[in-house]
C-alpha positions as a Python dict, from the first residue, in 0.01 Angstrom:
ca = {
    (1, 'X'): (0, 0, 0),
    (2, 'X'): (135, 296, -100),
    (3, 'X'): (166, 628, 126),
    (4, 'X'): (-43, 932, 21),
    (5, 'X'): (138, 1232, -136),
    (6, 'X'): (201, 1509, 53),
    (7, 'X'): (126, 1878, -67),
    (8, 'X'): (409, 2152, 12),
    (9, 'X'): (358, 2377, 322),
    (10, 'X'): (454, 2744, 264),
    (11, 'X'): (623, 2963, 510),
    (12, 'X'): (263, 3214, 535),
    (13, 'X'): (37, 2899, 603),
    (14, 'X'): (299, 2805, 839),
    (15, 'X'): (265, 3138, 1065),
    (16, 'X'): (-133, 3057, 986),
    (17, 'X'): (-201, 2728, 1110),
    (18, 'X'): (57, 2804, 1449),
    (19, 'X'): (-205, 3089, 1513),
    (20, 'X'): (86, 3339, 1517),
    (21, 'X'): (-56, 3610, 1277),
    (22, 'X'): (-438, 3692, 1222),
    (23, 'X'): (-442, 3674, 868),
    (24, 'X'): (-231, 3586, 535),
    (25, 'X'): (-187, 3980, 493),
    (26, 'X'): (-56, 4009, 828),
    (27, 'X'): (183, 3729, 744),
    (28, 'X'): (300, 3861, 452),
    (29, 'X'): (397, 4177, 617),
    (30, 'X'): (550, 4046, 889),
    (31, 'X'): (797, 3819, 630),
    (32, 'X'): (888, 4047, 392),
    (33, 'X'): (985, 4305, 655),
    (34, 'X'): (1222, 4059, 812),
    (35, 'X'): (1077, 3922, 1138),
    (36, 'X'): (1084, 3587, 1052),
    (37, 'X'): (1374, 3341, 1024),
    (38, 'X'): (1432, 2984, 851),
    (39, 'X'): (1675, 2767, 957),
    (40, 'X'): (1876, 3075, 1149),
    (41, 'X'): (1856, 3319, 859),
    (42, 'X'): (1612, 3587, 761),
    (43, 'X'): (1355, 3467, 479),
    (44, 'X'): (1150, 3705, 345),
    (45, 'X'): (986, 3490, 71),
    (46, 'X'): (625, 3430, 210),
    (47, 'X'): (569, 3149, -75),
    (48, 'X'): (896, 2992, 50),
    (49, 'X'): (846, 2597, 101),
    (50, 'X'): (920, 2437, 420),
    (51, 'X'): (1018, 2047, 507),
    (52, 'X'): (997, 1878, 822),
    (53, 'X'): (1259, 1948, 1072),
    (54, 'X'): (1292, 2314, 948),
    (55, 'X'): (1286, 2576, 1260),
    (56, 'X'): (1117, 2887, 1230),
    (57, 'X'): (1214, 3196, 1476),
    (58, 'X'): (935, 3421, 1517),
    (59, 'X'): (810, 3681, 1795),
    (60, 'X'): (1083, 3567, 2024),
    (61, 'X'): (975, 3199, 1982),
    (62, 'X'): (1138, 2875, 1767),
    (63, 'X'): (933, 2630, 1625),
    (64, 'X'): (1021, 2358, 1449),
    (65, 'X'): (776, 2208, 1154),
    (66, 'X'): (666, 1870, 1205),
    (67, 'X'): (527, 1598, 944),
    (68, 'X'): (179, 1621, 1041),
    (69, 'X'): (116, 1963, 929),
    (70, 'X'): (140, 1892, 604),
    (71, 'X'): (-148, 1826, 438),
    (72, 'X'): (-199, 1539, 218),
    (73, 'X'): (-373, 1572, -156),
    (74, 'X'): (-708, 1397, -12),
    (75, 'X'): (-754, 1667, 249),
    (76, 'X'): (-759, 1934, -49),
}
């Protein structure tokens, strides 16, 4: 039996589904002016796709992005 695809997880949905911005506009701002890094440096690409294990620094706070947010293609 084969395992279901999973579909990418972008940096925005990220902040989203972690509940640490409001809204995808609020994310966007907050990216592209800086406040969030990826793996220890600054990423300001809001589109910018993330794998598991990857650690996010955001408000003071690191999170690292597990497996089980991703979502997979029959939860579209």
């Amino acid at each position: 039996m084969s395992e279901t695809p999973k579909k990418k997880l972008r940096l925005d949905q990220f902040l989203k589904l972690q509940a640490l911005v409001g809204t995808g506009g609020e994310a966007k701002v907050r990216i592209q002016s800086g406040e969030v890094k990826l793996n220890g440096d600054v990423e300001t690409r809001r589109g910018r796709g993330l794998r598991p294990g990857d650690e996010i620094e955001f408000g003071g706070q690191t999170f690292i992005v597990e497996e089980s947010l991703f979502p997979t293609q029959d939860e579209e």
